[in-house]
One Martini backbone bead per residue (centre of mass of N, CA, C, O) as a GRO file, in nm:
protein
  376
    1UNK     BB    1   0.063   0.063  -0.023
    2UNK     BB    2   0.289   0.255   0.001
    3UNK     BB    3   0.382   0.223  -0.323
    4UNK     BB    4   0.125   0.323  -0.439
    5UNK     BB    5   0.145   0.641  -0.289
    6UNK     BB    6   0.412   0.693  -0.479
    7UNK     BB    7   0.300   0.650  -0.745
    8UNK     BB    8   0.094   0.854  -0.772
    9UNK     BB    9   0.244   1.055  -0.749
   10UNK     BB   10   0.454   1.020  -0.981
   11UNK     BB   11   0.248   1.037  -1.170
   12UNK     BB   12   0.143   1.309  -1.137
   13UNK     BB   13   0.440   1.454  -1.219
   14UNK     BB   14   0.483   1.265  -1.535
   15UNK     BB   15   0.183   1.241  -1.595
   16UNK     BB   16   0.048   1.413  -1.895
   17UNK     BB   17  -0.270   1.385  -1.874
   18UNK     BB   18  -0.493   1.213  -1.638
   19UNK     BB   19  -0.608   1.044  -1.929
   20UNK     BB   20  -0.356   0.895  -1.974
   21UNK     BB   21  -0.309   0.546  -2.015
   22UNK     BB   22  -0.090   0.526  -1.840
   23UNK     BB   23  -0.206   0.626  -1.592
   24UNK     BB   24  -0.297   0.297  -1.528
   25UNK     BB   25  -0.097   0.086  -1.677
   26UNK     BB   26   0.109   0.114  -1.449
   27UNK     BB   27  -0.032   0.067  -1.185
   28UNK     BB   28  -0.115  -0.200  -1.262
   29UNK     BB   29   0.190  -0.314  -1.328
   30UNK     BB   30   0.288  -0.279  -1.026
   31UNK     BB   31   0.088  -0.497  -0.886
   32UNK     BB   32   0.269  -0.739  -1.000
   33UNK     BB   33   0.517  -0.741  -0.833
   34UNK     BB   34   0.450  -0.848  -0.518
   35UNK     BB   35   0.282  -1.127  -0.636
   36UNK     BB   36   0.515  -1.234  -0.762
   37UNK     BB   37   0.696  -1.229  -0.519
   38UNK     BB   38   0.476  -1.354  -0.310
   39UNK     BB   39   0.551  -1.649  -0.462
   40UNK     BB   40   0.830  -1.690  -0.476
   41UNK     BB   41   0.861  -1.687  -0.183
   42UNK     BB   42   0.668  -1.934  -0.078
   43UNK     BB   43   0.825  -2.190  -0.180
   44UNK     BB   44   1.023  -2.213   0.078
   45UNK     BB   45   0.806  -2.245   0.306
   46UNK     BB   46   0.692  -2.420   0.464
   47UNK     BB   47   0.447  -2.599   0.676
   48UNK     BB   48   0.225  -2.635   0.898
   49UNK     BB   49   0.239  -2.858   1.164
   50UNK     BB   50  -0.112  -2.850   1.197
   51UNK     BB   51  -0.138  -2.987   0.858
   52UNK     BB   52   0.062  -3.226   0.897
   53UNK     BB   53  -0.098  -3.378   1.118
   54UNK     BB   54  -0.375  -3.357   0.922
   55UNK     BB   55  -0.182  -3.525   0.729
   56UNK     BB   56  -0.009  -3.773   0.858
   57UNK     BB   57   0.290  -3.578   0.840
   58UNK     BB   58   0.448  -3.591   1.132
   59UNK     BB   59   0.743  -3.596   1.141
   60UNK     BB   60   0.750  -3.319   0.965
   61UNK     BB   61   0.636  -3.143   1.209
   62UNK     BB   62   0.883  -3.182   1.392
   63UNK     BB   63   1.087  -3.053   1.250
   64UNK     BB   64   0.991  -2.783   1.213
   65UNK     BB   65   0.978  -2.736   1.527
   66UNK     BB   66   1.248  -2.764   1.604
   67UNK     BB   67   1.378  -2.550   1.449
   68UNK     BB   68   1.208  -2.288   1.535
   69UNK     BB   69   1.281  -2.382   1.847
   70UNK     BB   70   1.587  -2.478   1.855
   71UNK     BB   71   1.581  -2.814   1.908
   72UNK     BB   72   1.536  -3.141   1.954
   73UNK     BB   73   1.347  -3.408   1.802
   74UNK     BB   74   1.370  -3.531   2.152
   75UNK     BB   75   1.225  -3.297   2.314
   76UNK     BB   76   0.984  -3.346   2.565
   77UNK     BB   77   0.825  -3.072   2.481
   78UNK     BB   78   0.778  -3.126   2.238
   79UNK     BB   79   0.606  -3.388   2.193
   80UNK     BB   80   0.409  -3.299   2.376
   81UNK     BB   81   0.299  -3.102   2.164
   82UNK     BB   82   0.257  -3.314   1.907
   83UNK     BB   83   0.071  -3.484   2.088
   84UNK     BB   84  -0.152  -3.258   2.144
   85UNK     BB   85  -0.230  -3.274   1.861
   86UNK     BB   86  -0.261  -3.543   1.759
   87UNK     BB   87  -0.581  -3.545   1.943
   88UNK     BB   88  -0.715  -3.278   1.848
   89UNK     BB   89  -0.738  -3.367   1.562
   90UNK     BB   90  -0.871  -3.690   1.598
   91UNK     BB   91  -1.144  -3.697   1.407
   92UNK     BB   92  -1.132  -3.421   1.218
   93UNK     BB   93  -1.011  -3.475   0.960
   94UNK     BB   94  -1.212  -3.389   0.676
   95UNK     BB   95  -1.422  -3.189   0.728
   96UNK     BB   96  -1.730  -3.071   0.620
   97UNK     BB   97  -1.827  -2.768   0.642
   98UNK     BB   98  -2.114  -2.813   0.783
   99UNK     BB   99  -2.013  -2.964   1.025
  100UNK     BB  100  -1.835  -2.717   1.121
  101UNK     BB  101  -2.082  -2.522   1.149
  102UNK     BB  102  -2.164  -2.691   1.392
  103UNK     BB  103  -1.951  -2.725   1.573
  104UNK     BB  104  -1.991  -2.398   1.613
  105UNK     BB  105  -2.279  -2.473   1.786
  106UNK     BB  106  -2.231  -2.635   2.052
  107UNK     BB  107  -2.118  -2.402   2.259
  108UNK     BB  108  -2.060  -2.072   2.363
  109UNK     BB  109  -1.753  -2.142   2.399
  110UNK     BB  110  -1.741  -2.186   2.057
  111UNK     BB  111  -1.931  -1.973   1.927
  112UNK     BB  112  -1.686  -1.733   2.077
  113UNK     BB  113  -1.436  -1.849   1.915
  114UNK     BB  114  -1.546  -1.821   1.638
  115UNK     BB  115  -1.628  -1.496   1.655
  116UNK     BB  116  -1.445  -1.289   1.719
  117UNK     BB  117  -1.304  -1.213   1.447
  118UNK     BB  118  -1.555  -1.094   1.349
  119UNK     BB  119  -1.597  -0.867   1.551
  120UNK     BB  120  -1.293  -0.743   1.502
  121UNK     BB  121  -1.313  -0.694   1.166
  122UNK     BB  122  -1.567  -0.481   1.223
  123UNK     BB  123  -1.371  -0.261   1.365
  124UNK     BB  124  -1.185  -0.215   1.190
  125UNK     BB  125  -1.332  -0.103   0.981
  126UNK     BB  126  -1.491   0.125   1.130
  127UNK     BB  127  -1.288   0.311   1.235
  128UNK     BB  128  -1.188   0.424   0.934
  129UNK     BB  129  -0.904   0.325   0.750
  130UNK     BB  130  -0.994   0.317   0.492
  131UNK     BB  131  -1.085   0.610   0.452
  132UNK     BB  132  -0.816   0.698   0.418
  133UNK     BB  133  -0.651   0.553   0.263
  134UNK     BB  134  -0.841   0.617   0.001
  135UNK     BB  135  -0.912   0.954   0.084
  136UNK     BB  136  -0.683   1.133   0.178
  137UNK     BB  137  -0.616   1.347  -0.049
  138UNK     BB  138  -0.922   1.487   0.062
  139UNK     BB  139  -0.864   1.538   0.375
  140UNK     BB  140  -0.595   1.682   0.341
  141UNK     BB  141  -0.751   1.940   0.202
  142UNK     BB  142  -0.972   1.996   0.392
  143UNK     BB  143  -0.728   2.046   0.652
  144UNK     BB  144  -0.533   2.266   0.390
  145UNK     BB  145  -0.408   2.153   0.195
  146UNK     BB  146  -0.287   2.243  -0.149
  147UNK     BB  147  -0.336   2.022  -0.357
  148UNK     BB  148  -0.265   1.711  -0.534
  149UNK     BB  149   0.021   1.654  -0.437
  150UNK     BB  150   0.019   1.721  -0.174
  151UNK     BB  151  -0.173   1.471  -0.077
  152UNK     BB  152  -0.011   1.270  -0.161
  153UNK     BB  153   0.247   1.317  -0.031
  154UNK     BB  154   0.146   1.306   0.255
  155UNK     BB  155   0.001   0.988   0.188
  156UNK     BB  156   0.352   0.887   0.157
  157UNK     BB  157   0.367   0.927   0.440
  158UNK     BB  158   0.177   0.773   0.570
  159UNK     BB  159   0.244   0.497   0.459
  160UNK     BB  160   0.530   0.485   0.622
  161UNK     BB  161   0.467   0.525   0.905
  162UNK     BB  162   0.284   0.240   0.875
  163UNK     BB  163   0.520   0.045   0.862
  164UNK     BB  164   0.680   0.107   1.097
  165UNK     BB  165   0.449   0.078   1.327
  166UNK     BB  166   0.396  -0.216   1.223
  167UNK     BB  167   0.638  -0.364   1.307
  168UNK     BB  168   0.725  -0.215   1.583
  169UNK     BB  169   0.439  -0.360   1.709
  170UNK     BB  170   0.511  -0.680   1.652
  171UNK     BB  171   0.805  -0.628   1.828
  172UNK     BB  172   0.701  -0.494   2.096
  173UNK     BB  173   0.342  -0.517   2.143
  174UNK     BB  174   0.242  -0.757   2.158
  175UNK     BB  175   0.341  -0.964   2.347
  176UNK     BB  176   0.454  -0.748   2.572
  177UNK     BB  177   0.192  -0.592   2.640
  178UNK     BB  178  -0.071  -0.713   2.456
  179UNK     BB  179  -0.323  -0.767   2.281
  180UNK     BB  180  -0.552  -0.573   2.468
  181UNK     BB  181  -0.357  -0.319   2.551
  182UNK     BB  182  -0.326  -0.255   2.228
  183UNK     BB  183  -0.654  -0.213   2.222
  184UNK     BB  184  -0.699   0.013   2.425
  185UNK     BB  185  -0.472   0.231   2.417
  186UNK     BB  186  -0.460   0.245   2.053
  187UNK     BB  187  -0.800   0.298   2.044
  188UNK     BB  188  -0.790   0.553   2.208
  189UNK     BB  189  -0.591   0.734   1.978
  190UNK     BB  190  -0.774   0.714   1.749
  191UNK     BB  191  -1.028   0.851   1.861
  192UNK     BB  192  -0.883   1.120   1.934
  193UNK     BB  193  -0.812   1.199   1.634
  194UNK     BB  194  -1.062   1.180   1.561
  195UNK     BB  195  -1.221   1.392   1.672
  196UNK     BB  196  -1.012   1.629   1.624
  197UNK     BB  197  -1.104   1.645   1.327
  198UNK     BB  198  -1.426   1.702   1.384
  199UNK     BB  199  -1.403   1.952   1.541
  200UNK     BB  200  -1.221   2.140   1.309
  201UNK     BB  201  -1.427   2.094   1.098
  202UNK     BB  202  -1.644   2.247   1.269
  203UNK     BB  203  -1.492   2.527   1.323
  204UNK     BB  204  -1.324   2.478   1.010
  205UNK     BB  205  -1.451   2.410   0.709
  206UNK     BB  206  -1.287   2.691   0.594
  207UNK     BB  207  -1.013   2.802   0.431
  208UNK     BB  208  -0.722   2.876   0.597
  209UNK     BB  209  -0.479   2.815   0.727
  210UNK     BB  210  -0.439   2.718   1.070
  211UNK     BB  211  -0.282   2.595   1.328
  212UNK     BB  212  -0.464   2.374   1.352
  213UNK     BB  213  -0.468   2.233   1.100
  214UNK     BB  214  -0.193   2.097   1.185
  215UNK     BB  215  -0.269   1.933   1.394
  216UNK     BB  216  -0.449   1.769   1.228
  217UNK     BB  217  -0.251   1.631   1.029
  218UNK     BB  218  -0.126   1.522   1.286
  219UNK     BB  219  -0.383   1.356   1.364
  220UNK     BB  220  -0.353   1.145   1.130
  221UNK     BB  221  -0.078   0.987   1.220
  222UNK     BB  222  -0.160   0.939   1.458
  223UNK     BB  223  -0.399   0.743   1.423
  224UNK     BB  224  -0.173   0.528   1.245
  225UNK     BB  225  -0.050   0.460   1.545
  226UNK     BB  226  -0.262   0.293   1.615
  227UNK     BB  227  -0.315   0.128   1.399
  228UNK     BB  228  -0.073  -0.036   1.405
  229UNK     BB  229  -0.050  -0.121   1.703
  230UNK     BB  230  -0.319  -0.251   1.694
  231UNK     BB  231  -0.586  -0.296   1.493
  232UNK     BB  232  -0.400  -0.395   1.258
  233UNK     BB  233  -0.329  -0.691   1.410
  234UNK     BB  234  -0.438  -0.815   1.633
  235UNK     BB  235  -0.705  -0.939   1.521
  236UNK     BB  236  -0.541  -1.153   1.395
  237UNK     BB  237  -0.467  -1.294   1.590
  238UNK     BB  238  -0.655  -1.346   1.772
  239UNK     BB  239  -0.854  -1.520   1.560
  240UNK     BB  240  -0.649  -1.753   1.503
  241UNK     BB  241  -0.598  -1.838   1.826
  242UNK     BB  242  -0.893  -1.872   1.986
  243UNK     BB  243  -0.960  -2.087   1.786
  244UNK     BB  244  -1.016  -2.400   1.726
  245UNK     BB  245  -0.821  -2.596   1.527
  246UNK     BB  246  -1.035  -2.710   1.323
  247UNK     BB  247  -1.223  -2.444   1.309
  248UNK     BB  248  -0.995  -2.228   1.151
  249UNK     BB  249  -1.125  -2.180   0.868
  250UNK     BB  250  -1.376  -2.098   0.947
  251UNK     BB  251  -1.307  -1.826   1.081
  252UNK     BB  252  -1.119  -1.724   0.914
  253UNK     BB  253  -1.351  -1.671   0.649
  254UNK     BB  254  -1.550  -1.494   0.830
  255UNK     BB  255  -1.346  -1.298   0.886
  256UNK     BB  256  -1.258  -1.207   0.563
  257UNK     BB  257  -1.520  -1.150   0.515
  258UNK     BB  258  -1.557  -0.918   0.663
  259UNK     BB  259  -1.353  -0.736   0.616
  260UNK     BB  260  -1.417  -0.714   0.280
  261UNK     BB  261  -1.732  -0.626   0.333
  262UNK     BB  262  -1.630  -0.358   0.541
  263UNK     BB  263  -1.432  -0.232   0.305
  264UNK     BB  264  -1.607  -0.175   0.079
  265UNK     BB  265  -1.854   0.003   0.244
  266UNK     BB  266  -1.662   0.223   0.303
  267UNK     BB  267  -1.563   0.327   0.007
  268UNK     BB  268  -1.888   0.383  -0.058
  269UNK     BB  269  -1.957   0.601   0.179
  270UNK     BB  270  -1.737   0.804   0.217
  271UNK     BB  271  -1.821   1.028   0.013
  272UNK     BB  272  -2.090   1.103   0.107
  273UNK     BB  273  -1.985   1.181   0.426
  274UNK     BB  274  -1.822   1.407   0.302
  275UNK     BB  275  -2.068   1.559   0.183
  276UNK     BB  276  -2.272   1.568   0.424
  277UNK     BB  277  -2.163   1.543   0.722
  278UNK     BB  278  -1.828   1.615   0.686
  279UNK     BB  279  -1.723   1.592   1.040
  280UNK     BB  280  -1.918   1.345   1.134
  281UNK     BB  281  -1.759   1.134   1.006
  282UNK     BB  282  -1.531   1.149   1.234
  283UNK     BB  283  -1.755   1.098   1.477
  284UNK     BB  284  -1.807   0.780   1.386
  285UNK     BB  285  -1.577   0.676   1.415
  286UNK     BB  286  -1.477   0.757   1.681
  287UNK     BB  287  -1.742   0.577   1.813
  288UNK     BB  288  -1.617   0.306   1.714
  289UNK     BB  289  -1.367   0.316   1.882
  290UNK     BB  290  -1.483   0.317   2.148
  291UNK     BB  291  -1.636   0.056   2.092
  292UNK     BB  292  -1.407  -0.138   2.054
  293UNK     BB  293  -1.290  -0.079   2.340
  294UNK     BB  294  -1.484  -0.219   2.486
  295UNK     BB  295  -1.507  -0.495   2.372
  296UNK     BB  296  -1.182  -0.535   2.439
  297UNK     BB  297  -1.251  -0.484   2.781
  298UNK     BB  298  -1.532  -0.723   2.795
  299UNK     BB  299  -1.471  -0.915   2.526
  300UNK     BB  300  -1.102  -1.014   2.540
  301UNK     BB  301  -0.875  -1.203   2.666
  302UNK     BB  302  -0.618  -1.288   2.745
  303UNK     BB  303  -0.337  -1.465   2.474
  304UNK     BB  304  -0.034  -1.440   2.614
  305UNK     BB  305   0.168  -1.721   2.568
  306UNK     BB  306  -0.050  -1.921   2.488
  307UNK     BB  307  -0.120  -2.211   2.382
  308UNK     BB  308  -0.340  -2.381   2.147
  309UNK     BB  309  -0.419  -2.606   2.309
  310UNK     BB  310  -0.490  -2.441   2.612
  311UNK     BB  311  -0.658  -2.160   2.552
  312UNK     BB  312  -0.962  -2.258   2.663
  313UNK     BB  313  -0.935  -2.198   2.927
  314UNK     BB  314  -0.987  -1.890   2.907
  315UNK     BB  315  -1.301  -1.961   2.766
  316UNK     BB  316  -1.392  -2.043   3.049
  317UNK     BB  317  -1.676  -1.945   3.158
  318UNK     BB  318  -1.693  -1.593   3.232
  319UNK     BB  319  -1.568  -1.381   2.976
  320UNK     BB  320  -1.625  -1.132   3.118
  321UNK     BB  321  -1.491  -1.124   3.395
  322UNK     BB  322  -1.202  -1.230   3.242
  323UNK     BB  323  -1.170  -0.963   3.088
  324UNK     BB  324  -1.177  -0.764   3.322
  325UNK     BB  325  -0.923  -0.919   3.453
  326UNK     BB  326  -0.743  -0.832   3.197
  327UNK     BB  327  -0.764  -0.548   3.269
  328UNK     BB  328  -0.716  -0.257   3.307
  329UNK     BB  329  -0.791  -0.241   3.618
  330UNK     BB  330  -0.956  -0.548   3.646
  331UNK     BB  331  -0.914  -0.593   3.952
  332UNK     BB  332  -1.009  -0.387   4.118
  333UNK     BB  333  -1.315  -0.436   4.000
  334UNK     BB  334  -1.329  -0.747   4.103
  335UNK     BB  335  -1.335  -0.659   4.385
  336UNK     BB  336  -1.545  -0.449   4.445
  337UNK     BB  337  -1.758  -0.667   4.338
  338UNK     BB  338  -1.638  -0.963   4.424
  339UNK     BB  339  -1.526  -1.085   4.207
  340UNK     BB  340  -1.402  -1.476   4.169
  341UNK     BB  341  -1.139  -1.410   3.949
  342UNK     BB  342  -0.903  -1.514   3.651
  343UNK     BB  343  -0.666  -1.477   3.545
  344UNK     BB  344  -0.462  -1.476   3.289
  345UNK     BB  345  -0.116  -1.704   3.211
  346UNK     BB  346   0.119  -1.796   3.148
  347UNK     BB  347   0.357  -2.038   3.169
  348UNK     BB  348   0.575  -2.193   3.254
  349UNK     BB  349   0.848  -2.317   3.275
  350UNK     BB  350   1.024  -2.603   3.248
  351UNK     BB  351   1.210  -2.602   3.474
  352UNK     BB  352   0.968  -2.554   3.675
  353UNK     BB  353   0.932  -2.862   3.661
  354UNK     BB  354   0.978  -3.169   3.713
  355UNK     BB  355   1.176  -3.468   3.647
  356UNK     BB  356   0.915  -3.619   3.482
  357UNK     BB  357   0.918  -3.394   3.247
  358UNK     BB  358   1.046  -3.596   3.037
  359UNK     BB  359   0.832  -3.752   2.949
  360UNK     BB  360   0.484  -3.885   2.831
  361UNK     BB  361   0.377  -4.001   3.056
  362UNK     BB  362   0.168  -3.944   3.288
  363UNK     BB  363   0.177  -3.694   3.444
  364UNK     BB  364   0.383  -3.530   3.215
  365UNK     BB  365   0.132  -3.497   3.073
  366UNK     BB  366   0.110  -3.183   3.267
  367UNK     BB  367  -0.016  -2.877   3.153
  368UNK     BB  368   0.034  -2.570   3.295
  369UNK     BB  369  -0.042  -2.337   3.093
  370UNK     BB  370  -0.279  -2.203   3.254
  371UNK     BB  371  -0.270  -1.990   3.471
  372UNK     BB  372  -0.381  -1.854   3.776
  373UNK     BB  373  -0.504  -1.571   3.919
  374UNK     BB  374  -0.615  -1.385   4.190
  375UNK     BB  375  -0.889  -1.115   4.253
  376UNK     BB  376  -1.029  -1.138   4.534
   0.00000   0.00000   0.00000
């Protein structure tokens, strides 16, 4: 996306007028270098350990397994691990979409571990972030930039922004923060840039640039990194991790399909919006960052450091209470209220368990993936 926003300027400053049919055939076979690189790097890249063991080709799955956690393939911890995939694989395997779509109404905890996925997908566009996209150098004009290559070239620099911190969010804050204090801190910080922009656009819908004008197009900026370190990337973790692993296609279908239908329809709404509401376009997003944020506060439980197999212990229970007890400040709220509730915790290390954790059978195969701490 980056790359389109840098061609789009060179395309406005080299190729004139804008009817010449290179700028449209240039932009289209731009699109054609990453898709070809992506096609050409992903033949070197292994097979998912959890695909490989859904199709009994075991060996092959520990093999990878060993090679990313840089282990023995004789490591007691990865066999540990094997074992719990292909028990719950085993039976599960080559089921057709519609019994996948029944087992996915089994019951509440299953039913909320599938669909989490969709109901974040559906904030992350609502928050407003394909609007920008799209329609930045529209945005930024509106702002005060005068002329179309300023907007371009502005979108070019928003571009930059979004990659550096969505890596930079990717190394620093998915794990150490936690998925669930990246949605609620930098969902905030989202809301906040969207309100100050709908109400600049409120006080000063037209006209020359003044100083606010500036704080405006920095809070376009200002917006793109709460996006990139929280809601850009986190819903897909959560999505991914958090469903059942038999079930993991059919949820993660039904999460890209919400996302690319409720990005079509932002696409699609985004100017009426813009000519119609105005300003109030951005506090409709604004309000939706709100509400995404409490949704990560109130249903949203942490899932860091958790394994993939133990994970479900995290949505057993009341999920409203432990999502609660494991949001900032949801101790002291859980304590207050009374509520005798645990919150999630990664594993501990293999080091700090018993010495017959080296086996496979009996007691060793107790496995306190997810601990918990009380808050009452």
């Amino acid at each position: 996306m980056q790359v389109s926003y840098w061609a789009n300027y060179g395309l406005s400053l080299n190729i004139t007028p804008v009817t010449n049919p290179a700028m449209w055939r240039i932009a289209f076979g731009l699109q054609l270098i990453p898709g070809v690189l992506f096609l050409i790097l992903m033949l070197p890249q292994r097979e998912s350990p959890r695909w490989l063991i859904e199709k009994g080709r075991i060996e092959e799955a520990r093999k990878i397994m060993a090679y990313f956690r840089q282990v023995p393939e004789d490591d007691p911890q990865l066999e540990l691990t094997v074992r719990e995939i292909v028990e719950d694989v085993r039976g599960k395997e080559k089921l057709p979409m519609w019994t996948l779509l029944k087992m996915s109404f089994e019951n509440c905890t299953v039913f909320y571990r599938c669909w989490i996925g969709i109901i974040l997908m559906f904030w992350q566009q609502w928050c407003g972030t394909n609007s920008i996209n799209y329609y930045s150098p529209e945005i930024f004009e509106a702002l005060g930039l005068s002329g179309a290559n300023a907007g371009l070239f502005a979108t070019g620099v928003y571009g930059i922004v979004k990659v550096i911190c969505t890596g930079t969010g990717l190394m620093l804050c998915t794990e150490q923060l936690g998925r669930k204090r990246c949605m609620i801190y930098f969902g905030l910080m989202q809301a906040f840039a969207m309100f100050f922009i709908g109400a600049y656009m409120k006080i000063h819908p037209s006209g020359p640039p003044i100083p606010a004008s500036y704080a405006a197009i920095v809070m376009v900026y200002i917006y793109v990194v709460g996006y990139s370190f929280g809601w850009g990337t986190i819903p897909w973790v959560v999505a991914a991790e958090a469903v059942p692993n038999h079930l993991r296609t059919l949820s993660m279908s039904g999460a890209l399909m919400t996302q690319w239908l409720h990005n079509f329809i932002i696409a699609q709404i985004t100017p009426t919006m813009l000519a119609t509401i105005k300003f109030g376009t951005f506090f409709v997003f604004g309000s939706c960052c709100v509400a995404m944020v409490l949704t990560a506060y109130f249903g949203v439980p942490e899932t860091r450091g958790i394994p993939l197999e133990e994970i479900h212990a995290v949505f057993e229970g009341n999920v409203f209470k432990r999502s609660v007890a494991d949001a900032p400040g949801g101790p002291a709220i859980c304590r207050a209220l009374g509520w005798g509730v645990q919150r999630s915790a990664a594993v501990a290390p293999l080091s700090a368990r018993s010495d017959d954790s080296s086996t496979a059978d009996g007691e060793a195969e107790k496995r306190a993936d997810v601990t918990v701490e009380s808050v009452a």
